[in-house]
C-alpha positions as CSV (number, residue, x, y, z in Angstrom):
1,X,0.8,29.3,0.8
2,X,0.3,31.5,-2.6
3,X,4.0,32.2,-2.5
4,X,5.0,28.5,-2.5
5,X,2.3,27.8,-5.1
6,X,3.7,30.7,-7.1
7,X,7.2,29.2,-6.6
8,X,6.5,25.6,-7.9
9,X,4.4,26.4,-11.2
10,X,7.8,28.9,-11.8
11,X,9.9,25.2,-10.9
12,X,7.3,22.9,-13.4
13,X,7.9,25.3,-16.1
14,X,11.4,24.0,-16.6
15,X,9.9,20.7,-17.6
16,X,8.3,20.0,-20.5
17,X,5.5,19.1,-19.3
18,X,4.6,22.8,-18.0
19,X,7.3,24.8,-19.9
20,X,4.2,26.1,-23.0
21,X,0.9,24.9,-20.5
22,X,2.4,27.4,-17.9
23,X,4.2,30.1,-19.5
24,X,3.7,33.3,-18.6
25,X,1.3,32.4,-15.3
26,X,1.9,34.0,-12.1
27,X,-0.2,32.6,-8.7
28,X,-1.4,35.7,-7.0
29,X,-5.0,33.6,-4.7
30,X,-5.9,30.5,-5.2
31,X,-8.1,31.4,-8.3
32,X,-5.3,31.9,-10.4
33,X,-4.7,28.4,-9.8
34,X,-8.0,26.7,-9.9
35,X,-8.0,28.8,-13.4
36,X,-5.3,26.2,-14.4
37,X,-6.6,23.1,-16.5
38,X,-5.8,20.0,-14.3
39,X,-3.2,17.7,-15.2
40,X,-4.1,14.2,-16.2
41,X,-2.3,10.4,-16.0
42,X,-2.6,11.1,-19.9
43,X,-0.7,13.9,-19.7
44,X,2.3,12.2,-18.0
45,X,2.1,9.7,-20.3
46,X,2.0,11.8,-23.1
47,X,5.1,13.6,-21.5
48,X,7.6,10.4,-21.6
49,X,9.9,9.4,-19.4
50,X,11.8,12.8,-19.2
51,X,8.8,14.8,-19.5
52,X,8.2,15.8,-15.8
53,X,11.9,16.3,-14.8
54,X,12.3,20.0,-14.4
55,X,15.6,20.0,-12.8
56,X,19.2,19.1,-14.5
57,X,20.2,15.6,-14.4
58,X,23.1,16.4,-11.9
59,X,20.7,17.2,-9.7
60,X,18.7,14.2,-9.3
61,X,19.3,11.8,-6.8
62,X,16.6,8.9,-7.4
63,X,14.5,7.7,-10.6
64,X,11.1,6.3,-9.2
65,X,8.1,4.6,-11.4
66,X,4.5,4.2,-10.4
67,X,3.9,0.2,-10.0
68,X,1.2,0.9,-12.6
69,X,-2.1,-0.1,-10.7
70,X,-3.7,2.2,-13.1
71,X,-2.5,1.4,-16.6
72,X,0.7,1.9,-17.3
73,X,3.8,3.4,-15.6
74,X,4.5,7.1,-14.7
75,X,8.1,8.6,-13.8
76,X,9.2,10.7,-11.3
77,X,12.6,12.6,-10.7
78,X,13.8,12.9,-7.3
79,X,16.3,15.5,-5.5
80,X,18.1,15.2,-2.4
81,X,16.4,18.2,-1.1
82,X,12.7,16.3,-1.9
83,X,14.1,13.2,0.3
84,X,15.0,15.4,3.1
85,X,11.6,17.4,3.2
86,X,9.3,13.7,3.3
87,X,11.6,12.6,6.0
88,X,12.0,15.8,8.3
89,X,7.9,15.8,7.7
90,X,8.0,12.2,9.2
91,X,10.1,12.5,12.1
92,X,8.1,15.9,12.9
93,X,4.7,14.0,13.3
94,X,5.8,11.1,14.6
95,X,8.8,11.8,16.9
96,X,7.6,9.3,19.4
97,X,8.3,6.4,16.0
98,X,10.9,7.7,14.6
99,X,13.6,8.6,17.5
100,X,17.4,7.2,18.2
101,X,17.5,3.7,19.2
102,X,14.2,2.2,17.5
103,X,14.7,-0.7,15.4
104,X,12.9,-0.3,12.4
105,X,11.9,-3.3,9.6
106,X,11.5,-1.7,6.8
107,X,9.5,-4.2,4.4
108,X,8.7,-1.4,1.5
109,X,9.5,-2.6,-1.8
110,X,12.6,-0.7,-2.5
111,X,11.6,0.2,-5.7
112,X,9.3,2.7,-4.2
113,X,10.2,6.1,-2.7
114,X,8.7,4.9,1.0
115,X,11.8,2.3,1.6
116,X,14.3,4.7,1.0
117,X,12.2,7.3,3.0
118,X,12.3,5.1,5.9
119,X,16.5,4.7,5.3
120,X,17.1,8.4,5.2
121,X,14.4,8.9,8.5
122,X,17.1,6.3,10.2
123,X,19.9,7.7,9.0
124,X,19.0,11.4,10.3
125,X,18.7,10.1,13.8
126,X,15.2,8.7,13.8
127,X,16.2,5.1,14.6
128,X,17.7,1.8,13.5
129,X,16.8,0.3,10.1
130,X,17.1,-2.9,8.3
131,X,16.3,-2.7,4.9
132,X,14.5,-5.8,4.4
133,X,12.2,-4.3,1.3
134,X,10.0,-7.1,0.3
135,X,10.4,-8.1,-3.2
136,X,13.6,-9.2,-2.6
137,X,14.5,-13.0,-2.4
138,X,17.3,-12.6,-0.1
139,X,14.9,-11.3,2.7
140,X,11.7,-13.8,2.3
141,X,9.2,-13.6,4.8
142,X,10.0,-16.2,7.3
143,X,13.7,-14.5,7.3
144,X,12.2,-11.2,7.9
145,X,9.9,-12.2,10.6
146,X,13.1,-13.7,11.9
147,X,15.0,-10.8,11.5
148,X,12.2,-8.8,13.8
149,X,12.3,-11.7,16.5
150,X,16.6,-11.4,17.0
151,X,16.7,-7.8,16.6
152,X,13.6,-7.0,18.2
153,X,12.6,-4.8,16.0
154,X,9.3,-2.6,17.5
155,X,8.2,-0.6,14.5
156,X,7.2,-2.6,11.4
157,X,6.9,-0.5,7.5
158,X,5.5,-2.0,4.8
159,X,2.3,-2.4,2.7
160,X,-1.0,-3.6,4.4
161,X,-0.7,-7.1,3.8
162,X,2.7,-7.2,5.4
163,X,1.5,-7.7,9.2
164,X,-1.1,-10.3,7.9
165,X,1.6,-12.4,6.0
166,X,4.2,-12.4,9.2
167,X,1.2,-13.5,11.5
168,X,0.3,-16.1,9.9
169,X,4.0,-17.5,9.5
170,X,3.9,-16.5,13.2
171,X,0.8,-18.5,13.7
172,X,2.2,-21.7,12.2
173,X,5.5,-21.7,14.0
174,X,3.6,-21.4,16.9
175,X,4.7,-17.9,17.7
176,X,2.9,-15.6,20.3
177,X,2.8,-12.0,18.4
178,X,2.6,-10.3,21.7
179,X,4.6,-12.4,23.4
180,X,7.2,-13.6,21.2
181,X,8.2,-9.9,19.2
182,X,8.7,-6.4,19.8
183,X,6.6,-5.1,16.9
184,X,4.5,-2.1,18.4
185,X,4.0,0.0,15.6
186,X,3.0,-0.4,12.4
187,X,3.9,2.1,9.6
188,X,1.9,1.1,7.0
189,X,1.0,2.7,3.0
190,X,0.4,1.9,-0.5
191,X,-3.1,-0.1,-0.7
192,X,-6.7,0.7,1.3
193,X,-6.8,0.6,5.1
194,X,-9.9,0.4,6.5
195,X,-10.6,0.5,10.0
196,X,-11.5,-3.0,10.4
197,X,-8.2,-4.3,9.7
198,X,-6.3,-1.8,11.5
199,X,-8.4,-2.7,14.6
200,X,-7.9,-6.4,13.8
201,X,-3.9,-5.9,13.4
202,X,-3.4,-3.6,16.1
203,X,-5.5,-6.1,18.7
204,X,-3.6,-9.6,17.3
205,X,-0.1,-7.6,17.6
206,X,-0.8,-5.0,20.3
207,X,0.6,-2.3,18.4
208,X,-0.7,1.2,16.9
209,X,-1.4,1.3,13.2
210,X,-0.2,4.4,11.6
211,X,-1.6,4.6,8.2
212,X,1.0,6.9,5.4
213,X,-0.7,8.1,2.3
214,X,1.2,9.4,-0.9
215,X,2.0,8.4,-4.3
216,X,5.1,7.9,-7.2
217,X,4.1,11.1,-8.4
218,X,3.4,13.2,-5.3
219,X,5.5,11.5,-2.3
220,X,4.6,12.5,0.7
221,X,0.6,13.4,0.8
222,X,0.0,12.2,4.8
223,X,-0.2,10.2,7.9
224,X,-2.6,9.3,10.2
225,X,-2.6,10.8,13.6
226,X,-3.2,9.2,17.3
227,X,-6.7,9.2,16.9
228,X,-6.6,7.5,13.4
229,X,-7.3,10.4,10.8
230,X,-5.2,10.1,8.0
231,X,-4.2,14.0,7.8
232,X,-2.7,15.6,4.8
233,X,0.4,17.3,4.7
234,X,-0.4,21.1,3.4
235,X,3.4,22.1,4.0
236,X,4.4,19.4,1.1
237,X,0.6,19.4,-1.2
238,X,-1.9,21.8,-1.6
239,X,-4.9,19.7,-1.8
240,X,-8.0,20.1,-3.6
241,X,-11.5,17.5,-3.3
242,X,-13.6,18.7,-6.0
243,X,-17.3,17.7,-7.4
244,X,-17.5,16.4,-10.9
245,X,-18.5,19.8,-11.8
246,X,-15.1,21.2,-10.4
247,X,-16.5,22.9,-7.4
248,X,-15.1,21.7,-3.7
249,X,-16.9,19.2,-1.9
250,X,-18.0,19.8,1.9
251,X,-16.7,18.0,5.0
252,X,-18.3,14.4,5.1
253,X,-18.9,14.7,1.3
254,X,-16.8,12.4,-1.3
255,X,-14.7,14.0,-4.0
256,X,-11.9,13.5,-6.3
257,X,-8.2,14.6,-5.0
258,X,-6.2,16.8,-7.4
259,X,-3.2,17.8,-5.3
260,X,-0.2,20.1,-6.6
261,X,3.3,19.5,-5.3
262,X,5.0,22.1,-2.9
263,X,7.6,20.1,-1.5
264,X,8.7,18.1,-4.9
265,X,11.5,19.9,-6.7
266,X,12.6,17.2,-9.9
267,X,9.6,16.5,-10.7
268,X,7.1,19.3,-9.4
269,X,3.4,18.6,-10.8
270,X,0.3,21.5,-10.6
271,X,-3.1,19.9,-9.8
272,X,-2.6,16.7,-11.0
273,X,-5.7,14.3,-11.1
274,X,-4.5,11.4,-9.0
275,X,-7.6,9.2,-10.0
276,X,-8.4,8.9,-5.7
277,X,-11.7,9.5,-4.5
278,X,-11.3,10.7,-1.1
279,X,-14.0,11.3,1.6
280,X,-13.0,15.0,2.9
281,X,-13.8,14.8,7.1
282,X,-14.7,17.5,9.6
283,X,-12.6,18.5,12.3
284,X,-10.5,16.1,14.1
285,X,-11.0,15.2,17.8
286,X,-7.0,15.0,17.6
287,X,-7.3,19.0,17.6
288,X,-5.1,19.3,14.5
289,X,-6.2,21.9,12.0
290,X,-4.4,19.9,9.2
291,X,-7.2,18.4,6.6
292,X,-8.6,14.7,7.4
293,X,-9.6,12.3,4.4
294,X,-10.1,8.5,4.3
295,X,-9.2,7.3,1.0
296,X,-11.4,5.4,-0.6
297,X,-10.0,4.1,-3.4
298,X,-9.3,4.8,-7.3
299,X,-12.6,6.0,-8.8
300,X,-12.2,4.1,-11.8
301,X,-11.9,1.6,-9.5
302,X,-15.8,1.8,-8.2
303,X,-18.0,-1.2,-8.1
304,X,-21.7,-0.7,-9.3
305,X,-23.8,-3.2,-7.3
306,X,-27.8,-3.3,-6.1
307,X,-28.1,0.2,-6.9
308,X,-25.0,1.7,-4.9
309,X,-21.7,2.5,-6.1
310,X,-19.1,0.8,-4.0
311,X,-15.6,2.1,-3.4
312,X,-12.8,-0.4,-3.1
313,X,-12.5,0.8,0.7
314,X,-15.5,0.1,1.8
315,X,-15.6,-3.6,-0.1
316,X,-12.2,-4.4,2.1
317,X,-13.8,-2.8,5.0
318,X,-16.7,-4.8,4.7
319,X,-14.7,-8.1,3.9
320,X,-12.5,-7.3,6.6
321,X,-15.2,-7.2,9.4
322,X,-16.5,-10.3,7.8
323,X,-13.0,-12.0,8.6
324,X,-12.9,-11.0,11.9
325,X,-16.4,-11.7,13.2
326,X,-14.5,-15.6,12.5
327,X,-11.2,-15.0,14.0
328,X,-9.4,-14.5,10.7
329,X,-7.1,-11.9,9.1
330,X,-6.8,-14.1,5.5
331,X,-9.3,-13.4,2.8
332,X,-10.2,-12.3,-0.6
333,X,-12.8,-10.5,-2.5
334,X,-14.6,-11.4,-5.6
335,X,-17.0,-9.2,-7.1
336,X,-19.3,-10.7,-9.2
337,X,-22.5,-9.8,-11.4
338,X,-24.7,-10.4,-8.8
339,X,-23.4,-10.2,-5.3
340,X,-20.1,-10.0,-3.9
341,X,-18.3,-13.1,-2.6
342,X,-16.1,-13.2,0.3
343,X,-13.8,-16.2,0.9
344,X,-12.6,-16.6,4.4
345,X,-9.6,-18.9,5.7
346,X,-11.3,-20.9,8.5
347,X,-11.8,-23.8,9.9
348,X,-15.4,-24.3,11.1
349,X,-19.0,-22.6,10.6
350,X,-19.4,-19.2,9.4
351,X,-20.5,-17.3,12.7
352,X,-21.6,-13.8,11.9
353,X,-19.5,-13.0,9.0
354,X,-22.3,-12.2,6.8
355,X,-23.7,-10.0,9.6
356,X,-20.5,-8.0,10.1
357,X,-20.5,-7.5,6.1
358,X,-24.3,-6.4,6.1
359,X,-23.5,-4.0,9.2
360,X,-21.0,-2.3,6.9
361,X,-22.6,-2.7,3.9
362,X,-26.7,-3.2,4.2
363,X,-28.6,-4.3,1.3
364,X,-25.3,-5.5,-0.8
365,X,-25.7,-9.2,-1.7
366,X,-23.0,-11.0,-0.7
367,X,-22.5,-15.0,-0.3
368,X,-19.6,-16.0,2.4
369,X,-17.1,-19.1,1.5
370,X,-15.2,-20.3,4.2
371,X,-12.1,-22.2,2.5
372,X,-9.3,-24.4,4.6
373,X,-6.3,-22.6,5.8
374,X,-3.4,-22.0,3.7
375,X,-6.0,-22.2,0.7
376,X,-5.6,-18.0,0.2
377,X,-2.2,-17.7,1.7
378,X,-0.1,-20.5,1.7
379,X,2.3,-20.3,4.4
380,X,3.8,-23.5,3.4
381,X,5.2,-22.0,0.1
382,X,6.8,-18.8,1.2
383,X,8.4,-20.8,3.8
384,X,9.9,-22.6,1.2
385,X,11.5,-19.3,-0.3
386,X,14.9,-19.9,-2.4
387,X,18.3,-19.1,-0.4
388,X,19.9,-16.5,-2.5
389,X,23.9,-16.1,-2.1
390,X,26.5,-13.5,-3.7
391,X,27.1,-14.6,-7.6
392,X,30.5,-17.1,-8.1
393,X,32.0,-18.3,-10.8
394,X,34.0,-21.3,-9.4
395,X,33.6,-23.8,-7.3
396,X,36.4,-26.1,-5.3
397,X,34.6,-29.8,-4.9
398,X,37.2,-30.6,-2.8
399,X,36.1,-28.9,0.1
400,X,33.1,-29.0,2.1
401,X,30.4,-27.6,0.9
402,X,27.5,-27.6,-2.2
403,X,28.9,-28.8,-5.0
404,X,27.6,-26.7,-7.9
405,X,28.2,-26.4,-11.6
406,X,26.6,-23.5,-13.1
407,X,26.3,-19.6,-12.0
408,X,22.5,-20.0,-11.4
409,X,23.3,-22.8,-8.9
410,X,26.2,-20.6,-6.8
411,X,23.7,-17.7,-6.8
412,X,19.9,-19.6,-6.1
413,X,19.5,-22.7,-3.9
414,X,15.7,-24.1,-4.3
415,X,14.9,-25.9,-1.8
416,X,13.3,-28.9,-2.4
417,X,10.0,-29.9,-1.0
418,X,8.8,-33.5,0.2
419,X,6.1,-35.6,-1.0
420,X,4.0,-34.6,1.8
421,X,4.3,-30.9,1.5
422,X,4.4,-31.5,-3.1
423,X,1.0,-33.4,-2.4
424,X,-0.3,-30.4,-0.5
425,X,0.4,-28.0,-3.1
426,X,-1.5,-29.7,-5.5
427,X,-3.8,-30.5,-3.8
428,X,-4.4,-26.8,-2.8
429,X,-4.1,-26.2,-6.5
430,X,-6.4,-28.2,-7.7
431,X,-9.1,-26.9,-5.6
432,X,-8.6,-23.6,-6.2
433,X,-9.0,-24.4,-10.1
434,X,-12.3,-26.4,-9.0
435,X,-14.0,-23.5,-7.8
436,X,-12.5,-21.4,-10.3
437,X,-14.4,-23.1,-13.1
438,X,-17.6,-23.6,-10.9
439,X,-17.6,-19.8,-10.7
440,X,-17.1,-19.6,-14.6
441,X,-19.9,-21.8,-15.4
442,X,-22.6,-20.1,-13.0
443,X,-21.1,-16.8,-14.8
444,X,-21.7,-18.0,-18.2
445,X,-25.0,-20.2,-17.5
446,X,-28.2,-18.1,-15.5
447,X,-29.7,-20.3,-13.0
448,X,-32.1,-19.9,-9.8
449,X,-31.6,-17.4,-7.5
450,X,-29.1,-18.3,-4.9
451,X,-29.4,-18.4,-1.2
452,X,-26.6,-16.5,0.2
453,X,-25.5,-17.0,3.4
């Protein structure tokens, strides 16, 4: 471990980040390292684009940017070699995913280091993929929940909400998710997890939720293991949970996660502050010696209600359970000055939903709105997604065929919706503005306590 801490502050050095900051410094324990001042979101920004790159440009492989959840965008430089290290690390923990044969939708946004992750896993033997990435017009959700269906795709990548979105569509096609698809695993990163939803999604689907952990800047950082500890990968990271005084935090304790890069080559950092709290755990049941965190969320992200200071975990979490004690997967958190509201799609009477959020989260106000469906996620719409075809320039009207007239019309179809379905949407609209200016007026105007529900 010193060695290949040793070895990447000698790599960061030939960026310009690192080249003054690190000159001279040799790793010989691990308090030569926490001797180093930590590296901040600042910094990178202060760096610029290029700043972080400590390898020639004919060495690169891939440009990557944060999506900029916590200000603005940070850059990364990628080699081949860094590629090959996340996805050898992949296949190694999860041979039983990742193995010939295995059809694999692969719903990352392509834009981000996972989706190509999951290309190069395929491409080394570890299965089939079909790179559907989701921001990506030409692969909408129906069409990628149709994809799964005709190939019968079993493992499912994506972002959190992913499996949630294709249910639903599922739901209102009339669809049986156990029945009707293949999808048994879900390979899932780049938002919160909690436990409540990954019990929810694995019981709708019956499938195993494996949750992946990493960032723009990092890659790699971990993945959950069979018995649902997120473990981090101290082959690609050393990683560090510190106090606000600097000093290590204990199993069960929550601390901030500064992590320095052992398995990034273009763009090697040396204990950055990646802004996550993290809960450090004690040993896993699993038996692996590798260290177990849940996430909890960006600190400056951290809600300060009745007293308590509320992670954006344990808000989802709660929200989550709330969902579920009503048979739902759809909803949405507001947090307010005063409680936190939790609006549900469902049909019917509120059950125990404020009970499952109070078992999660005692003494937290919070007031329960259950809303029609398709009010948070309307399915309707993304149905309605725009067929995208290759870019032409001419058109023969003679044939069969749409008859276009402009390049924007031989490269997007919209489709156009009836009355019924254009009556819907506003309608839907319109409510949702409603209760947006309700909520603004009780904001701006103090009145009587509330009963919550």
């Amino acid at each position: 471990m010193i060695d290949a801490l040793d070895a990447t502050v000698r790599r960061a050095r030939g960026s310009a980040l690192y080249r003054e900051r690190l000159a001279g410094v040799t790793i010989r324990s691990l308090d030569d390292l926490r001797a180093l001042p930590l590296t901040t979101r600042a910094d990178l920004q202060a760096a610029g684009p290029h700043g972080t790159r400590a390898v020639p440009l004919d060495a690169v492989c891939h440009y990557g940017e944060s999506s900029g959840t916590t200000g603005a965008s940070n850059s990364t430089w990628l080699t081949a070699g860094d590629f090959e290290r996340d996805a050898r690390m992949l296949r190694l923990r999860h041979p039983d995913v990742f193995a010939p044969g295995q059809i694999i939708l692969n719903r990352f946004p392509f834009m981000a280091a996972p989706a190509h992750l999951v290309q190069l896993v395929a491409q080394q033997g570890g299965g089939v993929a079909i790179p559907a990435g989701n921001i990506n017009w030409d692969v909408p959700f129906p069409r990628a929940l149709e994809l799964a269906r005709t190939t019968g795709a079993s493992v499912l990548a994506g972002l959190p909400i992913e499996p949630v979105v294709l249910g639903e569509i599922a739901r209102a096609q009339g669809i049986d998710l156990c029945r009707d698809t293949s999808l048994r695993t879900f390979f899932l990163g780049g938002s919160p997890l909690p436990a409540g939803m990954q019990q929810r999604l694995a019981r709708l689907w019956g499938a195993r939720v494996i949750e992946l952990y990493g960032s723009t800047e990092t890659m790699l950082l971990g993945t959950s293991c069979t018995a649902g500890t997120l473990h981090l990968e101290p082959e690609l990271v050393h990683c560090e949970v510190l106090r606000t005084d600097g000093a290590p935090v204990a199993a069960g304790d929550v601390g901030r996660l500064v992590v320095t890069t052992i398995g990034v080559e273009g763009s090697p950092l040396v204990r950055l502050e990646t802004g996550d709290a993290v809960r450090l755990l004690p040993p896993c049941s699993c038996g692996d010696e590798r260290p177990g965190v849940v996430v909890l969320g960006r600190e400056a992200d951290v809600v300060e209600l009745a007293g308590r200071r509320l992670y954006p975990f344990e808000l989802t979490d709660a929200a989550a359970a709330a969902a579920d004690a009503v048979d739902s997967s759809v909803f949405f958190v507001v947090v307010l000055e005063d409680r936190i509201l939790v609006r549900i799609e469902r049909d019917g009477a509120p059950g125990g939903a404020a009970d499952a959020f109070a078992r999660r989260l005692p003494g937290i106000p919070v007031e329960i709105e259950l809303v029609e469906p398709q009010m948070l996620l309307d399915v309707e719409l993304l149905a309605r997604s725009p067929h995208v075809y290759k870019p032409v320039v001419l058109a023969d009207w003679r044939r069969a065929g749409r008859r276009i007239l402009t390049v924007g019309e031989g490269m997007i179809e919209w489709p156009r919706p009836s009355w019924a379905e254009g009556r819907r949407w506003i309608s839907r609209t319109l409510r949702t503005a409603a209760r947006r200016r309700r909520l603004v007026r009780e904001i701006g105007v103090a009145g009587p306590p509330r009963r919550l529900i």
